[in-house]
C-alpha positions in Angstrom: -53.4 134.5 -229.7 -52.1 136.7 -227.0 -55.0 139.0 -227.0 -57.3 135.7 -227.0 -55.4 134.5 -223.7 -55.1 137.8 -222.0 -59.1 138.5 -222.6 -59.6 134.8 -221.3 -57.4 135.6 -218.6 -59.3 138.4 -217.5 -62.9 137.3 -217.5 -61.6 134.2 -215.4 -60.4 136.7 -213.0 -63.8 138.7 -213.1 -66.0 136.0 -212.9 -64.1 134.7 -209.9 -64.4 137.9 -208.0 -68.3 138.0 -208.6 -68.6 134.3 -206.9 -66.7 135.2 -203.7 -68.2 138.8 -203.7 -72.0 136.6 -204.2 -70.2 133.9 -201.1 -69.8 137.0 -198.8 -73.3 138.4 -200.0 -75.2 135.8 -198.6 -73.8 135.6 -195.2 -77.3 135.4 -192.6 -79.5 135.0 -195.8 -79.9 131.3 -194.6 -81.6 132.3 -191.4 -78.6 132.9 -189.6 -77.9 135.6 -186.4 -76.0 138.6 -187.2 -73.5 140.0 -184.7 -76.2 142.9 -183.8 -79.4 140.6 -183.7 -77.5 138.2 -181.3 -76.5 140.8 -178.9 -79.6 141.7 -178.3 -80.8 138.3 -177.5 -78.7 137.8 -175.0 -78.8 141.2 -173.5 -82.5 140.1 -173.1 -83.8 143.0 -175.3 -86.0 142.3 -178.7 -85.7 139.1 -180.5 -84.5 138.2 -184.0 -88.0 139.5 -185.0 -88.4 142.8 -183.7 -90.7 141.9 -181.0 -89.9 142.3 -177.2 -89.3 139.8 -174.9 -91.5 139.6 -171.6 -89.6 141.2 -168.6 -89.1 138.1 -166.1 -89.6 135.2 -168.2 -86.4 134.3 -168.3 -83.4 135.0 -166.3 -80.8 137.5 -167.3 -77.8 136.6 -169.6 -75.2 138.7 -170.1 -71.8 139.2 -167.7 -72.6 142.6 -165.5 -71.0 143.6 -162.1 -72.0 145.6 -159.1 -73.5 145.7 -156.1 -77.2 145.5 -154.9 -78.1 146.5 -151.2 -81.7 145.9 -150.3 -83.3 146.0 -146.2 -86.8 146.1 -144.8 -89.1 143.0 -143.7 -87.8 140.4 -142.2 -90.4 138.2 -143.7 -89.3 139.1 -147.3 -86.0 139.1 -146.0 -85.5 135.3 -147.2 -86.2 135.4 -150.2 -84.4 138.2 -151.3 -81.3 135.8 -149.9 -82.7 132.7 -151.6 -83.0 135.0 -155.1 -79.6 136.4 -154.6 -78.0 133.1 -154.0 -79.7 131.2 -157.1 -78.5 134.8 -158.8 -75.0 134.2 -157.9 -74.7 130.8 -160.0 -75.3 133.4 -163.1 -74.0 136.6 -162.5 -71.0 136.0 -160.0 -69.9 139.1 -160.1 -72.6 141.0 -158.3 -72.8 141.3 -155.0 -76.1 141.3 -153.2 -76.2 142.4 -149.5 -79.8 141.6 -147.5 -80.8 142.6 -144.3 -84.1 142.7 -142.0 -84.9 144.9 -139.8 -88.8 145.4 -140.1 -90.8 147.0 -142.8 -90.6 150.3 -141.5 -87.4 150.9 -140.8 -86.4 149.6 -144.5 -88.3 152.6 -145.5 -86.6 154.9 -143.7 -83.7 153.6 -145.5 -85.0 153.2 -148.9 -86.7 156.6 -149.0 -83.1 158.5 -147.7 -81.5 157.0 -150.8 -79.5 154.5 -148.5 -80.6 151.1 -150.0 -81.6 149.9 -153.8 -84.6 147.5 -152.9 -87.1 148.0 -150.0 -88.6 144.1 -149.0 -92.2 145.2 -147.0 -95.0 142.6 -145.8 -97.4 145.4 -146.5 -97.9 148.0 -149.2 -96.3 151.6 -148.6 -98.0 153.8 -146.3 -98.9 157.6 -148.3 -96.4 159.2 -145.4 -93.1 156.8 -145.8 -94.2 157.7 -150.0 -94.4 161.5 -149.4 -91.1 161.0 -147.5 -89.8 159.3 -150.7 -91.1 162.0 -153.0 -89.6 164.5 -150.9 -86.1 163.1 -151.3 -86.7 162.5 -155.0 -86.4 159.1 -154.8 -89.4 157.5 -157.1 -90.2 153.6 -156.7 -91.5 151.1 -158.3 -94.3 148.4 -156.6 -93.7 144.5 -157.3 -95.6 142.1 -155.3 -93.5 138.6 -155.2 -95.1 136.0 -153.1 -98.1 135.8 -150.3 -97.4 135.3 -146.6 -100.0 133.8 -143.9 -99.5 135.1 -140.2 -99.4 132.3 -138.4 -101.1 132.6 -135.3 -99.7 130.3 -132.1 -99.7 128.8 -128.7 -98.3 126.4 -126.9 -98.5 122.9 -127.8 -100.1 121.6 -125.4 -102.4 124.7 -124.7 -106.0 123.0 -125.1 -107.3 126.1 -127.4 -107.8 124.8 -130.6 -109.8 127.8 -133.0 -110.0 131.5 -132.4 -111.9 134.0 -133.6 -110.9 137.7 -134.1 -112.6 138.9 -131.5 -110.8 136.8 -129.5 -107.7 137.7 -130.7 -108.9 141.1 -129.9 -109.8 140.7 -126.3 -106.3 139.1 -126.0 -104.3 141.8 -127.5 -106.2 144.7 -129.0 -105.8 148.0 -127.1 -108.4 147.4 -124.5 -106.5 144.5 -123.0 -103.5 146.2 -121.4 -103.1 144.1 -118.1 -104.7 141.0 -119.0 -102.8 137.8 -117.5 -105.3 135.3 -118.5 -106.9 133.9 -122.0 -110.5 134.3 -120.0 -110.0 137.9 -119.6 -110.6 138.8 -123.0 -114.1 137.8 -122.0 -114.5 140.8 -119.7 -114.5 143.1 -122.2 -118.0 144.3 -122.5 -120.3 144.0 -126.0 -116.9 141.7 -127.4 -118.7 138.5 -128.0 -115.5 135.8 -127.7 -115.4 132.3 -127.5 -115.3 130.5 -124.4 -111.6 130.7 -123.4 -109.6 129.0 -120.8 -108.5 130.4 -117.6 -105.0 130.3 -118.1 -101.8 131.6 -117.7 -101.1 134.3 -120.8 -98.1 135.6 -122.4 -97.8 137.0 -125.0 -95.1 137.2 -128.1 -94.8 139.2 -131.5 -93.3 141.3 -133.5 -93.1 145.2 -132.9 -94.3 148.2 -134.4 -91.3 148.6 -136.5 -92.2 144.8 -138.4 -94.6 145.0 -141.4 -96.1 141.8 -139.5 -96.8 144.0 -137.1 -98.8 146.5 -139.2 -100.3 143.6 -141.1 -101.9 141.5 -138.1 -103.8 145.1 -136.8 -105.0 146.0 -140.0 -106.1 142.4 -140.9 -107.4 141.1 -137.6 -107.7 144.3 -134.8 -108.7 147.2 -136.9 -112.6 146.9 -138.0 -113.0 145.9 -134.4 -111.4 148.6 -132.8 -112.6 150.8 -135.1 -116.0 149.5 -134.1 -115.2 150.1 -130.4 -113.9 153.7 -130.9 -110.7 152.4 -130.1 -107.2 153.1 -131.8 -106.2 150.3 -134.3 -103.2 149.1 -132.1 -102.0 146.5 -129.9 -101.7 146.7 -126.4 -98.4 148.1 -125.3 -97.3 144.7 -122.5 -96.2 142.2 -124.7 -92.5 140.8 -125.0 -92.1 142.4 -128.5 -89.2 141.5 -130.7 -88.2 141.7 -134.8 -86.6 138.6 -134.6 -89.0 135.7 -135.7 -87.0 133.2 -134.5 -86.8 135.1 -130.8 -90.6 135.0 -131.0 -90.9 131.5 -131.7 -88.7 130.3 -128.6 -91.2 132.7 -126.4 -94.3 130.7 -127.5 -92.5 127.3 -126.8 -91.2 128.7 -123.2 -94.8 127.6 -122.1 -97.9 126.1 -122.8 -100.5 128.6 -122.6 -98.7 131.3 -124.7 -99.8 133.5 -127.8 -98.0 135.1 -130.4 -98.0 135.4 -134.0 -95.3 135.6 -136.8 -94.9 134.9 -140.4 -96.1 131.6 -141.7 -93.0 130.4 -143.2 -91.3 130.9 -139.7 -93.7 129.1 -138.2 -94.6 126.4 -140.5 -91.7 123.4 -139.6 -91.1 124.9 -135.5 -91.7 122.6 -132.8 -93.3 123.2 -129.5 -95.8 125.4 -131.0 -99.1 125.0 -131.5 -100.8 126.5 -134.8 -104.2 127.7 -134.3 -107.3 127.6 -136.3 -108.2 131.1 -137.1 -112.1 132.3 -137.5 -112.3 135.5 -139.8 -116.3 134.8 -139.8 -116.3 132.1 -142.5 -115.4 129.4 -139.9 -112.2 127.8 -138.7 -109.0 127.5 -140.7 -106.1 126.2 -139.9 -102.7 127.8 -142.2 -100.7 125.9 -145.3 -99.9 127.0 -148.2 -103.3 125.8 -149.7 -105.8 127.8 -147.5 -103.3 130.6 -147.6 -103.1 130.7 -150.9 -107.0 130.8 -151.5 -107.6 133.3 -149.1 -109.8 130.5 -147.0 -107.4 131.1 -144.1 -107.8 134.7 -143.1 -104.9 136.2 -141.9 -103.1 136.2 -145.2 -101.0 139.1 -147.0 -99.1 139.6 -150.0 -95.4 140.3 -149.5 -93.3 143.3 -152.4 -90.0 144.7 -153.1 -89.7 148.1 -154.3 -87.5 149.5 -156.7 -85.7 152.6 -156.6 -86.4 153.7 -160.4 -83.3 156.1 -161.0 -80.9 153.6 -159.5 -81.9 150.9 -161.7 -81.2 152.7 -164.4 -77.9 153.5 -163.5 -76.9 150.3 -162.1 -77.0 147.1 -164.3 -76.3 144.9 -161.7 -79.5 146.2 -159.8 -81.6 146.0 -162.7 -79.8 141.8 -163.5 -80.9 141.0 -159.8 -84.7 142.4 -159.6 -84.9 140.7 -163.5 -83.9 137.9 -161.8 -85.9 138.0 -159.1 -89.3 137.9 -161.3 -88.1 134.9 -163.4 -89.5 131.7 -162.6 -86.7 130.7 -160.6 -87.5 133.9 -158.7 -90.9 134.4 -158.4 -91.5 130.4 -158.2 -88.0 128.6 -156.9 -87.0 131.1 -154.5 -90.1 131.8 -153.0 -91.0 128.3 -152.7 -88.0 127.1 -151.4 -88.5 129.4 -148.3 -91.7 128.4 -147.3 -93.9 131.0 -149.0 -96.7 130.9 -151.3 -95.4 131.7 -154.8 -98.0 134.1 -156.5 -100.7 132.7 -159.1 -99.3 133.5 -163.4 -101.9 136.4 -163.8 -100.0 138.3 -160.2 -96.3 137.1 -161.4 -97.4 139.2 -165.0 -98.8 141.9 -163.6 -95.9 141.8 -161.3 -93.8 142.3 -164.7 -95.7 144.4 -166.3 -94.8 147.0 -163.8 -91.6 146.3 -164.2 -90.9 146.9 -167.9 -93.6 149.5 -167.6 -91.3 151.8 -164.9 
């Protein structure tokens, strides 16, 4: 009998072993997340089936800290602030510092290694690269919105449309000395509209602003290259970086002329947007035209990346994840004013990204 309960003893004991060691066994077997497979869900790295998840689609989880210093156009300028604010609500801990001092001169900074994120209204020029290249500092390209140059007067200046070549006889190179919107009319072989004889000054941004580089290439250069002339502006204008300083010279009077970014423009009073004629007729800027290209003076607006710096820097590589999520490349750049880009341009966009 004591064999009997000692045998029966031990098989009870055995057979309750095997049922908690099966319990433990099928921990996750139900579908559930293992400690590994969830960290890598929210580190934004493959999913529970092995696949990756699309750079940008959503915005980073994860607590990182850090800093992130980014400089260049002062037409990105805002919505590398807007990103960095909606950024703050998720990763508090990073600070993001912006500034805008042109397109050119963020290059300068970007390609000495000073900066992590170069905003520019154009693309790089081959020189400012080479200059990178030179300092080892290798970049990526992402294109984030589309930016119209508004192009302005006064607003009670009777011109209503303008062509390019009249923009041309106004400010191209060949119009140094010009006081009055009939001049550009002197200019012999320029065909220009018929344009009032009136008072002209004129305000814009300077050579340093990727605005600057933008408006020549987009509106002057084919006709100055036509011309034989140097794809330039003429040097007497009140030139400034600061949008905003431009503006209040164009509302000083009523037969002014200037240009700046669209969003800068878009809600200013005593201004005067112009119809712009490219050759395909007269259009006037919003998002709508600027967005189909139907208003001509139109560019896209990038950040670049320096590669070896996001690499080391999580809170670098957070932020520019951030920044091409929808509430990057959509909320942010809509909330500024811009044109947000169309879903093939926000993947490609991406895809250089996760391809760097």
């Amino acid at each position: 009998m004591r064999l009997r309960k000692l045998l029966v003893l031990i098989i009870g004991l055995m057979t309750a072993f095997a049922l908690v060691a099966a319990a433990c066994g099928n921990d996750g077997d139900d579908g559930g997340t293992t400690p590994s497979t969830a960290g890598q869900i929210e580190s934004g790295g493959e999913s529970g089936d092995g696949s990756q998840s699309a750079a940008g689609d959503e915005a980073p989880a994860g607590s990182v800290s850090g800093s992130v210093t980014i400089s260049g156009s002062s037409t990105v300028e805002p919505i590398s602030v807007r990103v960095a604010e909606l950024f703050e609500d998720v990763q508090p801990d990073v600070h993001v510092t912006v500034d805008g001092p042109g397109t050119g001169d963020g290059f300068k900074l970007f390609c000495e290694g000073e900066t992590d994120i170069s905003g520019a209204s154009r693309p790089i020029k081959d020189s400012e690269a080479e200059t990178c290249a030179e300092n080892g500092i290798e970049h990526v390209e992402l294109r984030v919105g589309i930016d119209g140059i508004a192009v302005m007067t006064g607003e009670s200046s009777p011109v209503e449309c303008v062509t390019f070549n009249d923009i041309y006889g106004l400010v191209g190179p060949e119009s140094t000395g010009f006081g009055s919107w009939a001049d550009a009319g002197t200019l012999s072989g320029l065909a220009t509209s018929s344009l009032p004889d009136a008072d002209l000054d004129i305000y814009g941004p300077g050579e340093e602003s990727g605005t600057f580089d933008s408006f020549v290439e987009i509106v002057l250069e084919d006709i100055a290259d036509e011309r034989g002339q140097d794809a330039t502006t003429r040097p007497d204008y009140n030139a400034n970086a600061d949008d905003n300083v431009i503006i209040q010279g164009i509302q000083s009077g009523d037969t002014t002329f200037g240009w700046v970014g669209f969003a800068f423009a878009a809600h200013a009073s005593g201004v005067k947007l112009l119809q712009v004629d490219g050759g395909g007729g007269c259009a006037g800027a919003n998002a709508d035209t600027i967005a189909s290209g139907e208003y001509p003076v139109s560019r896209a607006l990038y950040i670049y990346v320096n590669k070896a710096e996001a690499a080391e820097n999580p809170a670098l590589t957070a932020y520019v994840e951030y920044y091409l999520s929808d509430e990057g490349l959509g909320t942010a750049v809509s909330d500024v004013g811009y044109v947000t880009l169309a879903d093939d341009a926000k993947g490609a966009a991406r895809a250089n990204w996760a391809g760097r």
